[in-house]
C-alpha positions as CSV (number, residue, x, y, z in Angstrom):
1,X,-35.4,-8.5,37.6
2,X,-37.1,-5.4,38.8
3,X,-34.6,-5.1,41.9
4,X,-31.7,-5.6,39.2
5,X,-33.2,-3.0,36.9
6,X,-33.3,-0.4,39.8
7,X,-29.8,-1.1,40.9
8,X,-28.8,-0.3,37.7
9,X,-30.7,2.9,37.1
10,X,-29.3,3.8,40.7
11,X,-25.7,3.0,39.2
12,X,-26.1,5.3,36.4
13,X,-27.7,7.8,38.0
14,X,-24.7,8.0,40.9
15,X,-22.1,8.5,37.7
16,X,-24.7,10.8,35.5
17,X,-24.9,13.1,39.0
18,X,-20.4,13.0,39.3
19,X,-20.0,13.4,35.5
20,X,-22.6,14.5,33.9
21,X,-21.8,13.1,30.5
22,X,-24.7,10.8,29.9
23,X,-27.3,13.7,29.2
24,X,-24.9,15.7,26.3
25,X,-24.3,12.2,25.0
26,X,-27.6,10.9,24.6
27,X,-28.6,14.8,23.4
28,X,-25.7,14.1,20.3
29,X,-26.6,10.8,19.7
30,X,-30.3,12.2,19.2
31,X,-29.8,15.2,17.1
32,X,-31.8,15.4,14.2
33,X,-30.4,15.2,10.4
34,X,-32.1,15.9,7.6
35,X,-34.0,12.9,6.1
36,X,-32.1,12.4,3.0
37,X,-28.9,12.1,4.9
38,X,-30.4,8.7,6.1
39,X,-28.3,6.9,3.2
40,X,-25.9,4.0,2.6
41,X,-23.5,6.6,0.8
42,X,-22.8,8.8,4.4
43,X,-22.1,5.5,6.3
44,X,-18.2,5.7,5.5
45,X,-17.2,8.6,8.1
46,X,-18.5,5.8,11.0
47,X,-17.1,3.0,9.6
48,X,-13.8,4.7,9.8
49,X,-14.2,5.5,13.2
50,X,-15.0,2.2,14.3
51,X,-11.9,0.4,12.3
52,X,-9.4,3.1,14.3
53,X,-11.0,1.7,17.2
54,X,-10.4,-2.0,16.3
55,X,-6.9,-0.6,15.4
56,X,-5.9,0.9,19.0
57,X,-7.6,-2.4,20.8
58,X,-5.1,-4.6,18.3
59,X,-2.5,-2.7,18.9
60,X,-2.9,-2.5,22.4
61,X,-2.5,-6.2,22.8
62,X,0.1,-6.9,20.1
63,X,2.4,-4.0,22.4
64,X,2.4,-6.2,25.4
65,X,4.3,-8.4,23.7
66,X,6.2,-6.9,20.9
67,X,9.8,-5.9,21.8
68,X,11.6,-2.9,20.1
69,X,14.9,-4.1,20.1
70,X,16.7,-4.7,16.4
71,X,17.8,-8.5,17.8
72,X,14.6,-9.0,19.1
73,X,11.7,-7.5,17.1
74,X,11.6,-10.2,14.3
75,X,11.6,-13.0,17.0
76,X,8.9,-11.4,19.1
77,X,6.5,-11.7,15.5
78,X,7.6,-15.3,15.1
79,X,6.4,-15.9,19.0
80,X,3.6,-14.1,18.1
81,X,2.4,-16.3,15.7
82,X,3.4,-19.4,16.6
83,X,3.6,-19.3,20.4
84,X,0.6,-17.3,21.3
85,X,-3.0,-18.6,21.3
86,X,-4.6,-16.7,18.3
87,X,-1.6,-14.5,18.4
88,X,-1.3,-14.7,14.7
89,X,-5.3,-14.3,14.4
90,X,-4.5,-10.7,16.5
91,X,-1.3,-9.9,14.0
92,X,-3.8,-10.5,11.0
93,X,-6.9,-8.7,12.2
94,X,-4.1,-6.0,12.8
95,X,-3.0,-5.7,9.7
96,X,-5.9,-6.4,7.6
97,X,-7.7,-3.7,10.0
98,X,-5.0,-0.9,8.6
99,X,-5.8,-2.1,4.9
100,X,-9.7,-1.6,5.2
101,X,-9.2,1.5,7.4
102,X,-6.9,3.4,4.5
103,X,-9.7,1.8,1.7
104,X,-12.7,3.2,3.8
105,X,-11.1,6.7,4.6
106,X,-10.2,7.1,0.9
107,X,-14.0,6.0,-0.2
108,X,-14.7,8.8,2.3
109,X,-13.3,11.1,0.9
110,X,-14.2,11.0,-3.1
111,X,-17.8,10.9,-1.5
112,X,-16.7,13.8,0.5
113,X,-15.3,15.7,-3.1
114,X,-18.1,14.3,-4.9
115,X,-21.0,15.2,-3.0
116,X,-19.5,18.7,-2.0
117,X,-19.3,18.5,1.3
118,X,-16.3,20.7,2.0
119,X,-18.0,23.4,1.0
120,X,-18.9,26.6,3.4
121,X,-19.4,26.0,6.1
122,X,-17.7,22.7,6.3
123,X,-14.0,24.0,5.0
124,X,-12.3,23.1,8.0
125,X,-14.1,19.7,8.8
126,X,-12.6,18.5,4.7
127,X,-9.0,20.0,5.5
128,X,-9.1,18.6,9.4
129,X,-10.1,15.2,7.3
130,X,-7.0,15.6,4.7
131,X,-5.5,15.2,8.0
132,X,-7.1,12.5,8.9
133,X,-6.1,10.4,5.9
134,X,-2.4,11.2,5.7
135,X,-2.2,10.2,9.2
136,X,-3.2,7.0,8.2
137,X,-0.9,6.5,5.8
138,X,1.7,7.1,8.5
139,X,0.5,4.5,10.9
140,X,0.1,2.2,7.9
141,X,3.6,2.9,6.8
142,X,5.1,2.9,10.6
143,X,3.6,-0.4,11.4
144,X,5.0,-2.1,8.0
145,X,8.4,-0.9,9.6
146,X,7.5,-2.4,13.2
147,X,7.7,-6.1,11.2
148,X,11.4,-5.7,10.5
149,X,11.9,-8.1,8.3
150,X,14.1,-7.8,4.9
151,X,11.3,-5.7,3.2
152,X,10.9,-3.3,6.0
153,X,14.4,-3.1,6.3
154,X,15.1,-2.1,2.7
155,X,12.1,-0.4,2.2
156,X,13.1,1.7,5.1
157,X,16.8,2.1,4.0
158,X,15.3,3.5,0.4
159,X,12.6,5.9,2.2
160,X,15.7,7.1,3.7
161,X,17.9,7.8,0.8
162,X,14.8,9.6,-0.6
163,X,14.5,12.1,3.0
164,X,18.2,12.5,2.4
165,X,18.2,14.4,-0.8
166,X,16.3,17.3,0.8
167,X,18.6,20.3,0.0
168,X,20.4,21.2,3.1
169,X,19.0,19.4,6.2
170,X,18.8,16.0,4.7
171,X,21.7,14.4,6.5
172,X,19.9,16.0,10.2
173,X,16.3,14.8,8.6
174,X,17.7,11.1,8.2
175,X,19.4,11.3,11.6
176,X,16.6,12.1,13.4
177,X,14.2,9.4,11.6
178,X,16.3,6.6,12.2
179,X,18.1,8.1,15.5
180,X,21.6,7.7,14.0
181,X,23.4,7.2,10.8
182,X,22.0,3.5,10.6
183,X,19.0,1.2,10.9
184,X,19.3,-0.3,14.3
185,X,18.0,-0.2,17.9
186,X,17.1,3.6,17.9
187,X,15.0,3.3,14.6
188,X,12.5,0.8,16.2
189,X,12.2,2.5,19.4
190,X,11.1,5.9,17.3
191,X,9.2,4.5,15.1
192,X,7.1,2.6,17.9
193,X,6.7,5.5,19.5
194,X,5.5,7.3,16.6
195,X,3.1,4.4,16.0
196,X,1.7,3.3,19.7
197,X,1.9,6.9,20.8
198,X,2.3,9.8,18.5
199,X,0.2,9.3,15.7
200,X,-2.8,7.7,17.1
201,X,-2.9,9.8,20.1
202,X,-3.2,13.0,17.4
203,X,-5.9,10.7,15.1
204,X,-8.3,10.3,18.2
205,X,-7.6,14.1,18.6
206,X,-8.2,14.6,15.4
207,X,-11.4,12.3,15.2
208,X,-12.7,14.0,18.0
209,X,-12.3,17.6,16.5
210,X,-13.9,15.8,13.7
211,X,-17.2,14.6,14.8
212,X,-17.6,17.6,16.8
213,X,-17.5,19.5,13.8
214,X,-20.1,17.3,11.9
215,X,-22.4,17.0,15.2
216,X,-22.3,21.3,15.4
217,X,-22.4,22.3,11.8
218,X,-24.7,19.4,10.8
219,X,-24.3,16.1,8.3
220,X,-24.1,17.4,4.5
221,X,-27.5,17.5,3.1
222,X,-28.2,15.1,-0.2
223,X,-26.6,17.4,-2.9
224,X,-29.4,18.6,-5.2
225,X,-29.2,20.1,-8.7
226,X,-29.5,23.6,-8.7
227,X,-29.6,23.7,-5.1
228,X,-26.4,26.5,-5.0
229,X,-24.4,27.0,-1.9
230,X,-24.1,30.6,-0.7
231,X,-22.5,31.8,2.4
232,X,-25.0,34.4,2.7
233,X,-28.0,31.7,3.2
234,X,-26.9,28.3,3.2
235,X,-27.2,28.2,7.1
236,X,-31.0,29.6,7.5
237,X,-31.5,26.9,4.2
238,X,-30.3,24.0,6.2
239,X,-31.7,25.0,9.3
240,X,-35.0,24.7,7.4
241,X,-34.4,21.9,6.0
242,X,-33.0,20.1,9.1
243,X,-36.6,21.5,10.7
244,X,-39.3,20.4,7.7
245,X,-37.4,16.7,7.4
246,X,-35.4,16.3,10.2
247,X,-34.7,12.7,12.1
248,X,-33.0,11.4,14.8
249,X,-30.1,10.3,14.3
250,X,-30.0,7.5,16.6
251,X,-31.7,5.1,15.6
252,X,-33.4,6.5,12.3
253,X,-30.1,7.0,10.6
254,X,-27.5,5.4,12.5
255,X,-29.0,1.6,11.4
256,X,-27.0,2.1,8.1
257,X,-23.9,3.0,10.0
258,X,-24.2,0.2,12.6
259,X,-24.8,-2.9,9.7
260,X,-22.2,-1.1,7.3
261,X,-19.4,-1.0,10.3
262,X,-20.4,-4.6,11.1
263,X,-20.2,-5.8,7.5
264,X,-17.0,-4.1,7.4
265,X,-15.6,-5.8,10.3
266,X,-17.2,-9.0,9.6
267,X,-14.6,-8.2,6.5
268,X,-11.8,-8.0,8.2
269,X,-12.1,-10.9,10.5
270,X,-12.7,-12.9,7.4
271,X,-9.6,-12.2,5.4
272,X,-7.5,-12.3,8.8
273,X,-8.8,-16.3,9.0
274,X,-8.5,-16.5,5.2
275,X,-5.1,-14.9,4.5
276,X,-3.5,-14.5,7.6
277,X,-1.2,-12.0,8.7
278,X,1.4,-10.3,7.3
279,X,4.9,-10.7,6.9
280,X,7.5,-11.1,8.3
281,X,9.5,-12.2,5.6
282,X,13.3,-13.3,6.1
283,X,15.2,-11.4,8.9
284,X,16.9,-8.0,8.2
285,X,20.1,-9.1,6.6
286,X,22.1,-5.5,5.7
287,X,24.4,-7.8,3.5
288,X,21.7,-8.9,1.2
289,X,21.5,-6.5,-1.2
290,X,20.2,-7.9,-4.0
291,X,16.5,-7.8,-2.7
292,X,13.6,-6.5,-4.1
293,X,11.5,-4.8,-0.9
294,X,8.2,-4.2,-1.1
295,X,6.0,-2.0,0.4
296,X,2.0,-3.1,1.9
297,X,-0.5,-2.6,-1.0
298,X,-1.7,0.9,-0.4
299,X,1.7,2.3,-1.1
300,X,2.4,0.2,-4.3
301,X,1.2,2.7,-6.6
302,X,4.0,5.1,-5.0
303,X,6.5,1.8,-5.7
304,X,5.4,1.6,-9.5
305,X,5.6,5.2,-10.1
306,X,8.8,5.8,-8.8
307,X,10.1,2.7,-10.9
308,X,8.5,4.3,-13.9
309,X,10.3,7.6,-13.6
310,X,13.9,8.4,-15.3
311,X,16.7,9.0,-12.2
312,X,16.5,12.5,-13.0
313,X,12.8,13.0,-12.2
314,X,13.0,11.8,-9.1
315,X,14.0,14.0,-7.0
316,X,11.9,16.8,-8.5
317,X,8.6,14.6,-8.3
318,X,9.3,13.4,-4.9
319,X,9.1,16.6,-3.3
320,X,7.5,18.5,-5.8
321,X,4.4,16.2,-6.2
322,X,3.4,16.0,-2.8
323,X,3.5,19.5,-1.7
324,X,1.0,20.1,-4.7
325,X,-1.3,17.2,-4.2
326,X,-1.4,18.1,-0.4
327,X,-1.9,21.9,-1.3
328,X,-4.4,21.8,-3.5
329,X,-6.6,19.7,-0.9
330,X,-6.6,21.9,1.8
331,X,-6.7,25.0,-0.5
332,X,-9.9,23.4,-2.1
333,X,-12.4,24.1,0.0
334,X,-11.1,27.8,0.3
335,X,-10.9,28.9,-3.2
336,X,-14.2,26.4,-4.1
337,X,-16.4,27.0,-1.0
338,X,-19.6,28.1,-2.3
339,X,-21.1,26.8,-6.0
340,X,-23.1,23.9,-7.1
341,X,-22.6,20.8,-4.9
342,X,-24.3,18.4,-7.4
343,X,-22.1,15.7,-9.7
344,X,-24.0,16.3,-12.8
345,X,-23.4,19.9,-12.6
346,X,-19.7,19.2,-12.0
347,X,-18.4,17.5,-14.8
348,X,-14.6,18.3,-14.0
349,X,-15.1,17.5,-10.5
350,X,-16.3,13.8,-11.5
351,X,-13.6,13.5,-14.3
352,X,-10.9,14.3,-11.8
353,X,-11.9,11.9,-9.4
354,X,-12.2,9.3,-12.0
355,X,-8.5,9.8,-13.3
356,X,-7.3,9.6,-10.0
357,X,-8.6,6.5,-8.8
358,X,-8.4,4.9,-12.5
359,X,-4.6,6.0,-11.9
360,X,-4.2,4.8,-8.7
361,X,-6.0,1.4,-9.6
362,X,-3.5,1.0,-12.5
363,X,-0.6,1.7,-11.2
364,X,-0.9,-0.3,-7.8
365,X,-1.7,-3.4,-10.2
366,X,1.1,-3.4,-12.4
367,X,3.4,-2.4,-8.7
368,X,2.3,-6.1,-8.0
369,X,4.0,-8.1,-11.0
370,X,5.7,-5.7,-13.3
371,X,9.4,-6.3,-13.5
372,X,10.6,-4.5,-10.5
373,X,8.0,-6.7,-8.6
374,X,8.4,-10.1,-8.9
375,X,5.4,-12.6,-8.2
376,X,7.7,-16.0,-7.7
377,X,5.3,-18.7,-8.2
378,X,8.7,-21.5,-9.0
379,X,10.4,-22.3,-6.0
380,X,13.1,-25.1,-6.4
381,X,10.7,-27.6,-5.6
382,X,9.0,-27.5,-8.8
383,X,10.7,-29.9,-11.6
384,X,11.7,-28.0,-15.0
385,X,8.7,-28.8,-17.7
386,X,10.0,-32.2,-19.0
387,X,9.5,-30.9,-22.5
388,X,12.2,-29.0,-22.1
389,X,14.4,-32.1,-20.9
390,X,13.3,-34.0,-24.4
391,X,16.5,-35.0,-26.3
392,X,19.1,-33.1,-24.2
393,X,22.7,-34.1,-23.8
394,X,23.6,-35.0,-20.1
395,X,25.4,-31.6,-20.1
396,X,22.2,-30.0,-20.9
397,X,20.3,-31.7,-18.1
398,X,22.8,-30.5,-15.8
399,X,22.4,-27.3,-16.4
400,X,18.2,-27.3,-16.1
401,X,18.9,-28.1,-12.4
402,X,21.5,-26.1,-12.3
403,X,19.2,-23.6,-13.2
404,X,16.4,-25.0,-10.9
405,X,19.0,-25.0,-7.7
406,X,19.7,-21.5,-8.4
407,X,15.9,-20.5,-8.1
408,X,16.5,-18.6,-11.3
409,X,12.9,-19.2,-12.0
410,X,11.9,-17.2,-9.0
411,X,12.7,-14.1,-11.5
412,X,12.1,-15.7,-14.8
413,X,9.7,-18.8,-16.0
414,X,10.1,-21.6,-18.4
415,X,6.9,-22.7,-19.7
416,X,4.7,-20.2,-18.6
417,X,4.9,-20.9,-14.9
418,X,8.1,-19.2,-12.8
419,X,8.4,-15.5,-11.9
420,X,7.6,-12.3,-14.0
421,X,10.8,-10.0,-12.6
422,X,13.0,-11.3,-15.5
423,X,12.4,-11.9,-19.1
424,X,10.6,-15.7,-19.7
425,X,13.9,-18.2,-21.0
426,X,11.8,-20.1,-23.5
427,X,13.2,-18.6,-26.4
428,X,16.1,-17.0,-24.8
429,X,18.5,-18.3,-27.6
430,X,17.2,-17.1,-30.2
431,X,17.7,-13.3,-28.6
432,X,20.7,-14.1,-27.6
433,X,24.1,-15.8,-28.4
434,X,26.0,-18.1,-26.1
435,X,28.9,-15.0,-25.6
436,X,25.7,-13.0,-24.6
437,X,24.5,-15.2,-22.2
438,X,27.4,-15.9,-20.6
439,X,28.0,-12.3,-20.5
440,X,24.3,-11.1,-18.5
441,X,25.0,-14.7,-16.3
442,X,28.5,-13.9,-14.9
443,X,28.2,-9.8,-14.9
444,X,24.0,-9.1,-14.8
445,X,22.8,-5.5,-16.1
446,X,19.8,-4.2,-16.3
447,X,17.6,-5.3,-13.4
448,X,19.5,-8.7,-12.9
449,X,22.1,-8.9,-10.5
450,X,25.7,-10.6,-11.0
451,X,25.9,-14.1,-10.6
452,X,29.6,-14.8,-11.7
453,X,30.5,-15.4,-7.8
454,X,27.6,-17.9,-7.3
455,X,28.4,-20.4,-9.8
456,X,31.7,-22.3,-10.3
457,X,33.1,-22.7,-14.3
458,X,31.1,-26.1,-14.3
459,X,28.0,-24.9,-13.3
460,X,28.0,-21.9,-15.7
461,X,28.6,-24.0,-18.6
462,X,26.0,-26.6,-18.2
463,X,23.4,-23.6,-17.6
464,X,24.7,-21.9,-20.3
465,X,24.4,-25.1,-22.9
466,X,21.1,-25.5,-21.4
467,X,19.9,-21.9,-22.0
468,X,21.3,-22.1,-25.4
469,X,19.1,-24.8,-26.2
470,X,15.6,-23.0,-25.4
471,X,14.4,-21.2,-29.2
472,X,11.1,-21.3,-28.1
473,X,8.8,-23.2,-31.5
474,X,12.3,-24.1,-33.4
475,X,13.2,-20.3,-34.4
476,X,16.1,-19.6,-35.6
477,X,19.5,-19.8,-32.9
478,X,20.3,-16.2,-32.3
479,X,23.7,-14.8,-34.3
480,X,26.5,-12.5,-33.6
481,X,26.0,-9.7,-36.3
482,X,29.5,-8.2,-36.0
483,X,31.1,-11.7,-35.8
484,X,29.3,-12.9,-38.8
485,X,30.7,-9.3,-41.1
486,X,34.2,-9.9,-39.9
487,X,34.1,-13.2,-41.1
488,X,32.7,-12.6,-44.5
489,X,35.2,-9.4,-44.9
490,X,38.4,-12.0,-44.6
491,X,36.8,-14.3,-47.3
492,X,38.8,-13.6,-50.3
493,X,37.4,-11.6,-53.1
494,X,36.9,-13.6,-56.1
495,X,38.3,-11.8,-59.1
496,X,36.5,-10.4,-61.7
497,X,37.1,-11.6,-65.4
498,X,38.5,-9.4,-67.6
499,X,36.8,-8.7,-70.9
């Protein structure tokens, strides 16, 4: 062992005297922080750090085998996870990696906001993180694209028609982001480049220019209350500080980092076995167009909010919205760079962080099951209630599976158990007349589509007698207003007697 231990010591010291890069890295690893830095709330910035790392390894492997070709792309997933020995294991850590990497940078940076910490000197360490995070989003959103499957597809065909209503170059922005007037071929091969190459190559730039910031102008001290930042002395101040309390950071600090990192990979491994991975969904099928794509779950607060908005907003808020949310985030730390770091003393500071995760929170909730969304918990498989069966005319019955071998109840349920895109059928009758029915069945409106070249004359009728039989606890069969004043207006008048 000591012969082994001195080959090894020879090793390093035969790189250290060639590179040189084990004294500078031991020196950073060493540098002391102030003591009340040494908390579980500054263990984000390294957690982050570590899942990008997990991300480029993943992604590494998963390239060897993926193949960017619009015939191909789909089937190379399915190989993945069914041909491959823990290839779907590596597709799930993948993707659950990019899910806890965009939840751990956004933690990262309220506690940024809330603590201060882009304040002088640290303005261009917040706006290089800003950065950070909307380069995430970007691999997140390139990588959901990379599955090409009916989702991606669609989701990519709308993300388009949205970058084609810029005023002038729209048509030359949409050519270039899909390398032609169409989704095919060239769109995969740009957007895995933008996702293997591009994008991660500028975050472990970016990263880097990063933690060299924080390792020369110092971790953010714990904010104190009354403690004010001032350009003028807030360097000698921290320097004291750093000087009185200081601590290594490896190991005194970093211990929190290193079980916080683990627990979050720990995390991820867990819901990759759990959950698996995901998608794909069906294959990209441009003549499906009744399809509802959605996007992974960090973007379904954009889904509901665009849903939300009137056509004629959406334009304006689409490229309005951003530029102001993006501006006033790197213009922050600029026009609010010296002042009171503390929460208590920033009560507008903590409400506006509140309102925007509280309105983040809601609106990716109801972009999971609100009507645009739908959660399809019927599949065919599932029999019709057989209360709703009870005394029904052979007709009737008919048209329950009818309805059940049309997978209507993918969009709507019967009973409480079915989908929540449509309305729920139980007491469909008594909102609507037969003529009505008939009418939304054949033609749709609203957000259903037309089924009148689905379903043959027989097929409509028995769902339509059966629908017309569903008036929820007995209420009353729905009438046709206008139908029922005609009639009453040809009834004749009974005359009046004469006095």
């Amino acid at each position: 062992m000591p012969g082994l231990k001195q080959r090894g010591l020879e090793l390093y010291g035969w790189f250290e005297q060639r590179l040189g890069l084990g004294t500078p890295i031991i020196e950073m690893a060493e540098h002391e922080v102030p003591e009340n830095t040494s908390s579980w709330w500054y263990v984000f910035g390294s957690a982050a750090t570590v899942l990008l790392v997990l991300q480029v390894m993943t992604g590494v492997l998963l390239a060897l085998v993926y193949e960017t070709s619009a015939s191909h792309a789909w089937n190379s997933l399915q190989f993945l996870d069914h041909s491959v020995k823990l290839g779907w294991f590596l597709r799930a850590v993948h993707g659950w990696g990019s899910d806890f990497m965009i939840a751990v940078v956004l933690v990262h940076m309220a506690q940024v906001f809330l603590f201060g910490a882009y304040k002088f000197p640290r303005e261009l360490t917040w706006i290089i993180g800003v950065g950070l995070l909307l380069l995430t989003l970007g691999m997140a959103f390139t990588g959901q694209v990379l599955r090409f499957d009916q989702d991606a597809y669609w989701g990519l065909g709308i993300g388009a028609s949205i970058v084609s209503r810029v005023p002038i170059i729209g048509g030359w922005l949409v050519d270039m982001m899909l390398g032609g007037p169409i989704i095919a071929g060239p769109t995969l091969t740009r957007f895995f480049a933008l996702h293997v190459f591009v994008i991660p190559g500028t975050l472990l730039a970016m990263v880097g220019l990063h933690v060299w910031m924080v390792l020369r102008l110092g971790i953010n001290d714990w904010p104190m209350p009354g403690r004010v930042v001032r350009k003028s002395t807030y360097v000698r101040e921290y320097d004291e500080l750093t000087k009185k309390t200081g601590i290594p950071f490896v190991p005194d600090a970093a211990w929190k980092d290193a079980i916080f990192a683990a627990a979050i990979m720990l995390s991820v491994i867990a819901c990759a076995l759990i959950f698996g991975p995901f998608g794909p969904t069906g294959q990209p099928d441009p003549t499906i167009i009744q399809t509802a794509p959605k996007p992974d779950f960090a973007f379904l607060w954009i889904y509901a909010v665009l849903a939300y908005l009137p056509p004629s907003l959406e334009t304006p808020v689409l490229f309005i919205a951003p530029v102001l949310g993006i501006g006033a985030m790197l213009l922050l730390p600029l026009i609010g760079g010296e002042g009171e770091k503390h929460w208590s003393r920033r009560p507008v500071a903590v409400l506006m962080l509140a309102v925007i995760a509280v309105t983040l929170g809601v609106f990716t909730r109801l972009g999971t099951y609100t009507p645009w969304s739908p959660i399809m918990e019927a599949w065919t498989s599932d029999p019709i209630p057989v209360a709703y069966l009870h005394n029904r005319t052979p007709l009737e019955r008919q048209g329950a599976i009818v309805l059940q071998n049309k997978q209507c109840r993918n969009c709507h349920s019967v009973g409480g158990a079915g989908g929540l895109r449509g309305p729920a059928l139980d007491a469909i009758a008594s909102r609507m007349t037969e003529d009505q029915i008939i009418r939304q069945v054949l033609q749709g409106g609203g957000n259903m589509p037309a089924y009148g070249n689905a379903l043959n004359p027989s097929e409509t009728t028995a769902l339509v007698r059966f629908l017309a039989t569903l008036r929820g606890n007995d209420l009353s069969p729905a009438i046709d207003a206008s139908r029922h004043l005609a009639d009453s207006s040809e009834t004749p008048a009974t005359p009046l007697t004469e006095h």
